[in-house]
C-alpha positions as CSV (number, residue, x, y, z in Angstrom):
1,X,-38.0,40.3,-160.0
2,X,-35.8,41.5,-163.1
3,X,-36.4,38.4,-164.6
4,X,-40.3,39.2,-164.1
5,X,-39.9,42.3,-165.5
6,X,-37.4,40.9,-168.3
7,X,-40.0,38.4,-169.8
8,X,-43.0,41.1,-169.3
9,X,-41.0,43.9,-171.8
10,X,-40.9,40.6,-174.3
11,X,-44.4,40.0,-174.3
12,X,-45.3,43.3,-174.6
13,X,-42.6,43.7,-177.7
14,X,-43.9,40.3,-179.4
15,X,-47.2,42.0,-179.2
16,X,-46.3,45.5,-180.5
17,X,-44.5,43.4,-183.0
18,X,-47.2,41.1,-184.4
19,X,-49.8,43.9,-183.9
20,X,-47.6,46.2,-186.1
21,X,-47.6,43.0,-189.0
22,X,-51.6,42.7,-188.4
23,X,-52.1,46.4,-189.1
24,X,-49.0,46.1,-192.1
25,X,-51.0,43.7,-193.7
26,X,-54.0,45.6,-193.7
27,X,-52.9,47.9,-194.9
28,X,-50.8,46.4,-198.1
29,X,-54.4,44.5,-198.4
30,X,-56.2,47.5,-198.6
31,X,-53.8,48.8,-200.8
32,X,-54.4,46.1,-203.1
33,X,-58.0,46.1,-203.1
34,X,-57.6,50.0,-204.3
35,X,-55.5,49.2,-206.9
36,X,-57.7,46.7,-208.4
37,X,-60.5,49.4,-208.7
38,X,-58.4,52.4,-209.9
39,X,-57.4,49.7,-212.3
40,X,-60.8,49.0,-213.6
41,X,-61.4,51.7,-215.3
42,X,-64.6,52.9,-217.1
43,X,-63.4,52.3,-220.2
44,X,-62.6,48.8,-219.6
45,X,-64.4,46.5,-222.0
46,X,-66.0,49.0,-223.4
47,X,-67.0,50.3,-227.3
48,X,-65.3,53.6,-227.4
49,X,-65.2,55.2,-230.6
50,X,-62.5,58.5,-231.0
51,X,-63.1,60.7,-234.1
52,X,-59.6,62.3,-235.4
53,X,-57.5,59.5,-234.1
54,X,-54.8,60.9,-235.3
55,X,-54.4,64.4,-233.9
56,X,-52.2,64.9,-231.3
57,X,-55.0,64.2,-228.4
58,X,-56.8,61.4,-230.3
59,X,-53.5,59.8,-230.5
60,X,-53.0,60.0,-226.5
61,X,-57.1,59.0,-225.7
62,X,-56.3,55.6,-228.4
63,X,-52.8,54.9,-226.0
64,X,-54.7,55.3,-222.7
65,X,-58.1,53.2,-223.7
66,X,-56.8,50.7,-224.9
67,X,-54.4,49.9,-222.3
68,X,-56.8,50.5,-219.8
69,X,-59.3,47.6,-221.9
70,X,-61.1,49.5,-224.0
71,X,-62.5,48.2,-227.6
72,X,-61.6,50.7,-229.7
73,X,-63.0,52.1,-232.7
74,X,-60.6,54.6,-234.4
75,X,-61.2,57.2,-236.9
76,X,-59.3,59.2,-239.4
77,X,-58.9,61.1,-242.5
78,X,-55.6,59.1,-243.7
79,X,-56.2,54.8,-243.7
80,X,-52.1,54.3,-243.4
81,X,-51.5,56.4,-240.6
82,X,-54.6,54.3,-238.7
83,X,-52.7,51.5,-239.2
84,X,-49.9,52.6,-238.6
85,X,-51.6,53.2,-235.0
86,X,-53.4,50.2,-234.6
87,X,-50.2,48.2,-235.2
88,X,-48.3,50.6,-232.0
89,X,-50.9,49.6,-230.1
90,X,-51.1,46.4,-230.5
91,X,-47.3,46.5,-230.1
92,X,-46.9,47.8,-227.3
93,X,-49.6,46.5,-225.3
94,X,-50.6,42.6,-223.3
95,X,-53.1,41.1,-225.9
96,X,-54.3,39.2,-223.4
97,X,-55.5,42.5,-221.7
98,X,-56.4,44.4,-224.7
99,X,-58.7,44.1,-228.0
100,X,-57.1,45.1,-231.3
101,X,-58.9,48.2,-232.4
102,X,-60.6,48.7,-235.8
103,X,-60.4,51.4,-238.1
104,X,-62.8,53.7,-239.7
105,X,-61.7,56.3,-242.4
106,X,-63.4,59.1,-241.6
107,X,-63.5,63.1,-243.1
108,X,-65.9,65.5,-242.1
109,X,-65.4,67.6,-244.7
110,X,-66.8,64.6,-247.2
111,X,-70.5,65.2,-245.7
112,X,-72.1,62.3,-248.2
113,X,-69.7,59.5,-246.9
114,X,-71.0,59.7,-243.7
115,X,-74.1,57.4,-244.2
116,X,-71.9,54.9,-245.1
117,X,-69.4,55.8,-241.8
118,X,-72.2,55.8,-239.3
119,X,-73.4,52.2,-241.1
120,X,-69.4,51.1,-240.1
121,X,-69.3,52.0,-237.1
122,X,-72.6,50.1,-235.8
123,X,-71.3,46.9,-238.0
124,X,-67.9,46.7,-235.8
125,X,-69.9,45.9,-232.8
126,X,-73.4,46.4,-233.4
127,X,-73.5,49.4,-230.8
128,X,-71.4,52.3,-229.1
129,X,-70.8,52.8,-225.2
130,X,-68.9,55.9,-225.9
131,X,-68.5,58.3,-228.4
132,X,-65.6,61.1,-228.4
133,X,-66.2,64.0,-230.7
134,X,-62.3,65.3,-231.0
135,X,-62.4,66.5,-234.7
136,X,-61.8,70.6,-235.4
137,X,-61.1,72.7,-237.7
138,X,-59.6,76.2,-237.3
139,X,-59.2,79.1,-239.0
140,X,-58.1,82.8,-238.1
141,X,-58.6,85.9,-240.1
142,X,-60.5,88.7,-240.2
143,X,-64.3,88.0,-241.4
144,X,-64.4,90.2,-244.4
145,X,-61.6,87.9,-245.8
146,X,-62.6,84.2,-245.3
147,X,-64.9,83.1,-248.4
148,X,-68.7,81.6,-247.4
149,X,-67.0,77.7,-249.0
150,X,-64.2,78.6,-246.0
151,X,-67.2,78.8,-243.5
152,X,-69.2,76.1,-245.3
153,X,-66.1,73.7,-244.8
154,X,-65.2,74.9,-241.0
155,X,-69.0,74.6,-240.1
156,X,-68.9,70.9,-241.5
157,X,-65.9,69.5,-239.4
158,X,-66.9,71.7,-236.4
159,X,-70.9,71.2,-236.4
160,X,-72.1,69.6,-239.4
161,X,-70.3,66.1,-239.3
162,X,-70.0,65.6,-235.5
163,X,-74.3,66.2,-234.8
164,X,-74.7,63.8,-238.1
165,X,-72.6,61.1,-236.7
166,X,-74.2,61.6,-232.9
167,X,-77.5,61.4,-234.7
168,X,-76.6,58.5,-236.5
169,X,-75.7,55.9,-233.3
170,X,-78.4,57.8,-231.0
171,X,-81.1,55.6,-231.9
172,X,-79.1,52.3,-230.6
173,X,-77.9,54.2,-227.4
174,X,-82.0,55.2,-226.7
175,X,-82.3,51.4,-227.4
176,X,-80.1,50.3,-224.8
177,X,-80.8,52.8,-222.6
178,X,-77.0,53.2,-222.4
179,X,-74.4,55.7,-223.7
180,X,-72.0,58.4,-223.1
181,X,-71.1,61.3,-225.5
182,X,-68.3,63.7,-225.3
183,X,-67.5,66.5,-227.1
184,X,-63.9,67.9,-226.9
185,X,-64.8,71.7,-227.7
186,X,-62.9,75.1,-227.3
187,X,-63.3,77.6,-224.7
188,X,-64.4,79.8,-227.9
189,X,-68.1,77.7,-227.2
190,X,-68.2,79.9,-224.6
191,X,-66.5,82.9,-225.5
192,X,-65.9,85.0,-229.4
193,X,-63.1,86.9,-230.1
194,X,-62.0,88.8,-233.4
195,X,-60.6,87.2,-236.0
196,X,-62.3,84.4,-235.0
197,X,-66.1,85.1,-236.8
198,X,-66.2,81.7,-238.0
199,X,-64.2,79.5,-235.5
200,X,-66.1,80.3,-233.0
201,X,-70.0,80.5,-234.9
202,X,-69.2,76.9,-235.1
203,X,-67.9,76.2,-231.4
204,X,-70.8,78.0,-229.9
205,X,-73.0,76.0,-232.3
206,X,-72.3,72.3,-231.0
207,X,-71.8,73.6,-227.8
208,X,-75.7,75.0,-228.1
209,X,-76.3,71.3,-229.3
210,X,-74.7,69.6,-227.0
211,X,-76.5,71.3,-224.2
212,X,-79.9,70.9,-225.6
213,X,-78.9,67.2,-226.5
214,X,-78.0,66.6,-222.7
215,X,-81.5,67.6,-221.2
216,X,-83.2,65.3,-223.9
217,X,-81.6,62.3,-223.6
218,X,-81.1,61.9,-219.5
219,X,-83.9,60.5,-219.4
220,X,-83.2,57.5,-222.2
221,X,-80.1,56.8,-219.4
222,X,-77.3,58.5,-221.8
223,X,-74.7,61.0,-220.3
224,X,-73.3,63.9,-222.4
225,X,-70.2,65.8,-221.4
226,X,-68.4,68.4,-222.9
227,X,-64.8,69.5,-222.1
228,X,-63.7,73.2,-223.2
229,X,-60.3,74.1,-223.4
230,X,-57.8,77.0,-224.3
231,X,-55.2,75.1,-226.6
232,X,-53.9,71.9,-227.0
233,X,-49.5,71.9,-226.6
234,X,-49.2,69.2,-229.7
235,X,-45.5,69.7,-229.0
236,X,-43.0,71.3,-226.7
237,X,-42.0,74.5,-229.3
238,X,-39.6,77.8,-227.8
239,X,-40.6,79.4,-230.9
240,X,-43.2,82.1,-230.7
241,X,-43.9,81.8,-226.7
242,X,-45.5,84.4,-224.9
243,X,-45.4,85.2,-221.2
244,X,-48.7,88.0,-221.8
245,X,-51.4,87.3,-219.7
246,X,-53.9,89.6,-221.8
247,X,-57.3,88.0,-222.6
248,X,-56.8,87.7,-226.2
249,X,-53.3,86.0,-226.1
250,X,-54.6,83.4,-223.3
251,X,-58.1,83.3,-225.4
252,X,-56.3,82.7,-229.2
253,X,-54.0,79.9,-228.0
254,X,-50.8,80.7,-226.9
255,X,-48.7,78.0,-226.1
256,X,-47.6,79.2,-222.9
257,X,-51.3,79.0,-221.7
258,X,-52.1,75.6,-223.5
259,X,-53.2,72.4,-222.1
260,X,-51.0,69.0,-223.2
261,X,-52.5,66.2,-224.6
262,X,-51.7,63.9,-222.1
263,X,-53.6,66.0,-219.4
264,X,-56.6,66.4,-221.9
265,X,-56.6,62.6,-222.5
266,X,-56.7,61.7,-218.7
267,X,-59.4,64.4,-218.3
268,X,-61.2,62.4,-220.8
269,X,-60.9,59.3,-219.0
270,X,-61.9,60.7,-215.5
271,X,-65.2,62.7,-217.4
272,X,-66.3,59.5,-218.6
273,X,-66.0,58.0,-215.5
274,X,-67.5,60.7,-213.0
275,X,-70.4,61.4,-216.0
276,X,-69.3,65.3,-215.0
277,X,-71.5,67.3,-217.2
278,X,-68.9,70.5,-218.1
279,X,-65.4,70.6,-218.0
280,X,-63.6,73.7,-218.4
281,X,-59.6,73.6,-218.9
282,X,-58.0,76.6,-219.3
283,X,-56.4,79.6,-217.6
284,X,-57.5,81.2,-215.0
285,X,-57.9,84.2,-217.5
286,X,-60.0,82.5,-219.5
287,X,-62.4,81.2,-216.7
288,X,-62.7,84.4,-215.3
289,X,-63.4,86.2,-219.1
290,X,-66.7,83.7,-219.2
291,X,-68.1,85.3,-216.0
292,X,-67.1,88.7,-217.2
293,X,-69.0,88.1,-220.5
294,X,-71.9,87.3,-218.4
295,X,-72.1,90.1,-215.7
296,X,-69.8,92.9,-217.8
297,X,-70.2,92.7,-221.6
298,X,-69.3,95.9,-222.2
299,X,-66.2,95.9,-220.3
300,X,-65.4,92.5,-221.7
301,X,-66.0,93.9,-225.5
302,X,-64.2,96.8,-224.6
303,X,-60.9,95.0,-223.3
304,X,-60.9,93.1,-226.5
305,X,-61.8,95.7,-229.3
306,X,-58.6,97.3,-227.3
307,X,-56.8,93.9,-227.8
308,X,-57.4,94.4,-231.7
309,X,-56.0,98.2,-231.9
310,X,-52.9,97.2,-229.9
311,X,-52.4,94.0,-232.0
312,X,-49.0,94.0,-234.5
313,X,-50.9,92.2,-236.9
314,X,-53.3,89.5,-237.6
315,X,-51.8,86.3,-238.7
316,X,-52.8,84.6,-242.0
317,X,-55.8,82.1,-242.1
318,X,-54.5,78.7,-240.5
């Protein structure tokens, strides 16, 4: 009878046993299969082209697309330093995995070069499956103080240059039927504070066109997506950090409340991928300061004229 039971707990253990390796294997399989679609990512294979390249963020997007497949197209003010890039990423990257990107030289503030830019870009591979607006210009001062060629200039690299190239590669996008453009804006699209007349004039002025471009091209099968933010961290600085959680210091860019490039960049990736209209990154200061514009305006104008009489000073123009 012990025997009987003896060779009945086997069985039952051989069974537990091999149903435990079944259900193991499922699950590494499963695994697996996950992996291989995180892994194929939206950029993969892809014609992505990233204005200011070379800025902190544009930097971090170039690592992560073109490890993650994409075709790059990369654009910049200064040729050497895009080379410079294009060589670290070819470096340090499988080019059995990857495509060696190509290089634009590219500077808003040059407005009549940009027929000849636009004519580039379609040449490299005769269209565009993404197109990141990264390039801005800022300036801080009080408005009585910045000259109209200072607001002419901002204007051009904020507005000006960025709807000129989007309006240049449109027409292929319609075309295909295919596209997605992202704008990398400021949380001052949404929001003006002083000493900040001109900054934000322009932020609010792409965002307005971005908007209106969204509604007008659904149809033609192109996404549009902007992504608002507070400030980037270029760096990791203990100079000049604040703890204040006032709306002006989380609203101006205080380091302390600013958002790192690598976060942006993987924000980028997953916006592209989910085809999410609006992002907003920032503090929860800042979100809440857009709704308070909305419902409140007086007692949001009020808390920031007080910002302004219990400022030290106003810093220089940037």
């Amino acid at each position: 009878m012990d025997k009987y039971h003896s060779a009945e707990s086997q069985m039952t253990t051989v069974l537990l046993l091999s149903l435990v390796v079944v259900v193991a294997a499922g699950i590494f399989q499963l695994y697996s299969v996950i992996l291989k679609l995180l892994h194929k990512t939206p950029v993969q294979n892809k014609v992505v082209l990233i204005t200011d390249s070379l800025s902190a963020l544009g930097n971090e997007c170039a690592k992560l697309f073109h490890k993650r497949g994409a075709r790059l197209i990369l654009c910049g003010k200064n040729w050497e330093k895009l080379e410079a890039l294009a060589q670290q990423l070819v470096n340090e990257s499988d080019p059995i995995l990857t495509f060696p990107p190509k290089l634009i030289e590219l500077d808003f503030t040059d407005m009549e070069t940009l027929p000849d830019v636009i004519s580039d870009v379609l040449d490299c591979y005769g269209y565009l499956d993404m197109l990141i607006i990264n390039s801005s210009m800022k300036v801080k001062a009080p408005a009585q103080s910045l000259s109209l060629e200072m607001d002419k200039m901002v204007m051009d690299v904020n507005y000006f240059g960025p709807i000129t190239l989007v309006k240049g590669v449109l027409p292929s996008m319609i075309s295909r039927r295919s596209g997605h453009i992202l704008l990398v804006n400021s949380i001052q699209g949404k929001l003006a504070v002083p000493f900040r007349t001109t900054y934000a004039a322009s932020k609010h002025a792409v965002q307005a066109f971005f908007d209106c471009l969204r509604a007008e091209v659904q149809e033609s099968g192109i996404s549009v997506s902007t992504i608002s933010h507070t400030f980037i961290n270029a760096a990791p600085t203990t100079q000049h950090t604040t703890t204040s959680n006032s709306i002006l210091s989380v609203l101006t860019g205080q380091k302390s409340h600013g958002i790192s490039p690598e976060k942006m960049a993987n924000a980028i990736l997953q916006a592209l991928g989910s085809k999410k209209k609006e992002i907003i990154m920032a503090h929860s200061i800042s979100k809440a300061a857009i709704y308070t514009r909305s419902l409140f305006p007086n007692l949001f104008f009020a808390v920031t004229a007080a910002g302004v009489r219990n400022a030290a000073g106003v810093e220089p123009v940037q």
